[in-house]
N, C-alpha and C positions, 0 to 999 in steps of 0.2 A: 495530377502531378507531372505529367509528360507535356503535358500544356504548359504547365508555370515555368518546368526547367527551360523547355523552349524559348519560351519568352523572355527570360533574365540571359541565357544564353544568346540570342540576337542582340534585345539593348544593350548589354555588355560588349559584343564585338564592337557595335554604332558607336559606345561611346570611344571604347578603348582605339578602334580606328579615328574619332576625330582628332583626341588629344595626340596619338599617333604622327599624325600629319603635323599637329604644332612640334611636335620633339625632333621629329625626322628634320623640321628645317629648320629649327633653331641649330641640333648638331651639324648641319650641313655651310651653316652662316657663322658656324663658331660662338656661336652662343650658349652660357653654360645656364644648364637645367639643376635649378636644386631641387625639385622634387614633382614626384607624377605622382598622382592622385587619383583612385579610384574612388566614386560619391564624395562629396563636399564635408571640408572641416565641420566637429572637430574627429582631431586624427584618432583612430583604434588603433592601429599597429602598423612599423613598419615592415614591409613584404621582405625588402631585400634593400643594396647600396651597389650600385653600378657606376661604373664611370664620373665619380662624384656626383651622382643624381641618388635622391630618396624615391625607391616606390612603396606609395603607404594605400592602406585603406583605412577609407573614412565613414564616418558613420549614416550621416544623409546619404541614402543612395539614390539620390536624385540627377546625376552626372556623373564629372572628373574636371580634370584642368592637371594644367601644367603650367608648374610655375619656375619662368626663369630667373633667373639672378638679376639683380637689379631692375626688376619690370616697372619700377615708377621712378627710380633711381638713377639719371644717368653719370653719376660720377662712379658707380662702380662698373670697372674695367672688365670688358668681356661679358657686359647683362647687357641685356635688352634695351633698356629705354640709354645706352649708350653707342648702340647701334647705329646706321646711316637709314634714312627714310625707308630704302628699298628694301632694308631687310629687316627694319619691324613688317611692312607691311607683309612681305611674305611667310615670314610668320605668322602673323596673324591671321593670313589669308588660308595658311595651309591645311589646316584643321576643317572649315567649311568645303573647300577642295577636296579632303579625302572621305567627306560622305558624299560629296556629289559624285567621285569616282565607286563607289559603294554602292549609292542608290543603280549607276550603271548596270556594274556587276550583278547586285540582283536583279533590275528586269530583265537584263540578255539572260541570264540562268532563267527565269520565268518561261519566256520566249522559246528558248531550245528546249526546254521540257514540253510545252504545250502553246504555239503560238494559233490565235483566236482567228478563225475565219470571219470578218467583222462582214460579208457578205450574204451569210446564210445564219437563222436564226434557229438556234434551241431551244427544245423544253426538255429543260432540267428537272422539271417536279412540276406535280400536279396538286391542285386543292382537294381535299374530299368532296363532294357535293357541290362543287362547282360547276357551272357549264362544261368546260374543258372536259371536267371528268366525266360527267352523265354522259358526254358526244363518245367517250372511251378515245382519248388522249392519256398517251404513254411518254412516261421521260422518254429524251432522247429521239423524238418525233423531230424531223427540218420542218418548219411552217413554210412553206411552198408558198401561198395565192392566202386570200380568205375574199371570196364569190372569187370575180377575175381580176381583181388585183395582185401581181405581182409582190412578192415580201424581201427583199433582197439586204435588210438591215431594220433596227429596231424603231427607227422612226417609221417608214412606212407603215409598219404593222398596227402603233400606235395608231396614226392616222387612220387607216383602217378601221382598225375598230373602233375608235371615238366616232367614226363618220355613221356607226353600225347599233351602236347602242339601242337596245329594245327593240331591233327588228332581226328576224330569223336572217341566220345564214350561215355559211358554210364555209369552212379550215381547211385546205387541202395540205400533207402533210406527207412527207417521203420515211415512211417506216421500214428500215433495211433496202431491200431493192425491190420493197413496192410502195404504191400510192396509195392513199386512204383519204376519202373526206367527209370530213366530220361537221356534221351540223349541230349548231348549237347557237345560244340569243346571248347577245352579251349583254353584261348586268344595267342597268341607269346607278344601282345603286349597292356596289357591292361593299361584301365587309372588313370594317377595318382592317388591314395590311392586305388586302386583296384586290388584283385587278377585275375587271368587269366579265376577264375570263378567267380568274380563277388557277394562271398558270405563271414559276417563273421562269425565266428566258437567260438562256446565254448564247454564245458561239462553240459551234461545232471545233475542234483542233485540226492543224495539219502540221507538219512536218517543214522542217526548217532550215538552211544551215547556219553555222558560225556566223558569214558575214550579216546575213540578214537579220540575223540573232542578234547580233549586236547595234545593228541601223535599229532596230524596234527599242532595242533598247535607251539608245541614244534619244529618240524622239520621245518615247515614254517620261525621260530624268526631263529634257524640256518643256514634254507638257504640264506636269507636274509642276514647276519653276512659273510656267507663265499660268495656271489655276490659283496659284499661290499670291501671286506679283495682283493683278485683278482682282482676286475676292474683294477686298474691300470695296471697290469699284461698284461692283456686283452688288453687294448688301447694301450700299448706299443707292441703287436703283430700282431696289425690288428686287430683283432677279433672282435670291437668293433669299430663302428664310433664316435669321438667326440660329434657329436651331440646326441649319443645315452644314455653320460654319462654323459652328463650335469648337475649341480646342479640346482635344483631349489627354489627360493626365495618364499614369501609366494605368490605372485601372481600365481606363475606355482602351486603350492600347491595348492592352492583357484581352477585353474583352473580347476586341478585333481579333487577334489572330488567334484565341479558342473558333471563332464563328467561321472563318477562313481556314482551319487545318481540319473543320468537322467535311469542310464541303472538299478540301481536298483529299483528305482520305476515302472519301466517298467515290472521287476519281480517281484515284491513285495516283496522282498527279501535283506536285506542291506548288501549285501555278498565282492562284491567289495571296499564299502563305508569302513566298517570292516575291509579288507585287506590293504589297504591305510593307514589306521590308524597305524596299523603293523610294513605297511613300515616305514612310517612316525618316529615311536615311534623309531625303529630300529635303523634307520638311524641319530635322535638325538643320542642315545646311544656312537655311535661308533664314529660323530662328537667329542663328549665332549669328546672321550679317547683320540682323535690325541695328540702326546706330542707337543703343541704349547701353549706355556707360555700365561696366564689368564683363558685356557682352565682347564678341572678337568686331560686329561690325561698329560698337560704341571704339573701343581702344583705334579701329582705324579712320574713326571719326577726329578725336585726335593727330594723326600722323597726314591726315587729309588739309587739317586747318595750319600744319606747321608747312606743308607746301605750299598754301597759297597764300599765306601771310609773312612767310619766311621766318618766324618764332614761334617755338611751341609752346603751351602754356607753361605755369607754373607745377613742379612736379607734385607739391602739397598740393593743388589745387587738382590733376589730374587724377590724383591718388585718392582724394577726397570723394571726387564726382563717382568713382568705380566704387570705394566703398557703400556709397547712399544707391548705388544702383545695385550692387550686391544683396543688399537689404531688399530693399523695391522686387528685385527678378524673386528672391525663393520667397518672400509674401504672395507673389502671385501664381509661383507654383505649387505653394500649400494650396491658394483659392481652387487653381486648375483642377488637382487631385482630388479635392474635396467636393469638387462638383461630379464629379465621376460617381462619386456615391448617391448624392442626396439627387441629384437628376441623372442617372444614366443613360447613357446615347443606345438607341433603337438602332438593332441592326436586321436585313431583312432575315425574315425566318427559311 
């Protein structure tokens, strides 16, 4: 239960900060809001009446939105689509804007709780009857060398032991403030979800400040952005299994951050939990930009073509396209959801 509250508790901030950011700058541009929306029509009740704005909750809780006054309309005075280009678009823009300020926020919180020594490598857990374990490999071991190989990050080590498979050899391993080395044969053929030693790996933590806190953070929301921006790239070369690039609905979400608060509480640490959020936030952002009509980057697909063409379409016709993508986005979010069930995404153990 502490799990699930968590969980509706974050995607509820994510959402409530996106639409957030569209309310903050339509009332900053003078544009009137007639209603904020928690999950998608149709409406259950309204919360409250503010400032001539409705906030209601809705029954899909699959999002929110914000809807201003005149958004396909522009002869109503003081809406949106009778706005000047620069402040639809900031509008539109501001909502993806304040999860990428979000997804920030979480990694630098990630980062100052626990930032990852990406230099020296952990073991965080051991297999039973693993090599690792028979050599007597303890979580929380730094893998030093394995023979005289240096391990200074998780690709050498790889390297390493791929180079090693089926021939005897030796782990050397900093347990407290001594050394230990541990022999043992790594596998040709270990078992499903298991490396060929049998152990998994993380980075050690150190200690941080604010500014650096937030440089990590900042390069985390970008890498994030540019994994996203690529993937396609990526699966259309191989590089990437299908399975790998999956979307996941709130179930696979939900599932994430049970898997990620099990290993955080196990640290004492919400480091993972954090990074999740990150993604999460991220990854709403760069959704909402897709140009696909009811989306924020379809409406500014719109407001893109009246720049360079100097007329903006017809507003039935603009209105029209948002409604059939309306339809289109939550069919393909029931799909998303519903594949959460019937195929569930594997997460490491």
């Amino acid at each position: 239960m502490t799990d699930f509250v968590l969980f509706a508790l974050v995607l509820g901030a994510l959402i409530v900060g996106h639409e957030l950011g569209h309310f903050i700058a339509a009332r900053l541009t003078n544009v009137r809001v007639k209603e904020f929306g928690l999950g998608f029509p149709p409406r259950l009740v309204t919360l409250f009446e503010a400032g001539g704005t409705r906030f209601t909750l809705n029954l899909i809780p699959l999002g929110g939105f914000v809807r201003p006054d005149g958004e396909d309309d522009p002869s109503v005075e003081d809406g949106l689509a009778a706005a000047n280009k620069r402040t639809r678009a900031a509008v539109l823009i501001a909502g993806p804007l304040a999860n990428v300020l979000l997804a920030v926020v979480a990694f630098t919180a990630a980062y100052k709780f626990a930032a990852p020594d990406p230099e020296l490598v952990l073991i965080t857990s051991v297999e039973p009857g693993s090599p690792a374990a028979s050599a007597g490999a303890l979580a929380k071991d730094i893998i030093l060398a394995i023979d005289q190989v240096e391990i200074n990050n998780f690709q050498t080590l790889q390297e390493a032991i791929n180079d090693r498979l089926g021939d005897p050899t030796s782990m050397l391993v900093r347990r407290g403030e001594e050394l230990v080395r541990l022999p043992m044969t790594p596998r040709l053929n270990p078992p499903e979800g298991q490396g060929p030693v049998g152990v998994t790996l993380g980075n050690p933590t150190r200690a941080v400040g604010w500014l650096e806190a937030i440089g990590l953070g900042l390069n985390s929301t970008r890498f994030q952005f540019t994994a996203m921006v690529y993937l396609p790239s990526r699966l259309i070369r191989g590089e990437l299994a299908p399975e790998e690039a999956r979307i996941s609905g709130l179930k696979g979400m939900y599932d994430m951050m049970v898997w990620a608060g099990q290993i955080d509480r196990s640290s004492q640490r919400p480091f993972l939990t954090l990074n999740l959020i990150g993604v999460i936030s991220a990854g709403l952002a760069l959704a909402n930009l897709l140009p696909i009509p009811a989306l924020d980057g379809g409406r500014l697909m719109f407001v893109g073509f009246e720049a360079v063409f100097g007329k903006r379409a017809l507003p039935e016709h603009e209105g029209l396209a948002h409604t059939v993508g309306f339809m289109v986005l939550l069919a393909l979010i029931i799909y998303v959801n519903l594949q959460d069930f019937i195929n569930p995404i594997n997460l490491p153990r």
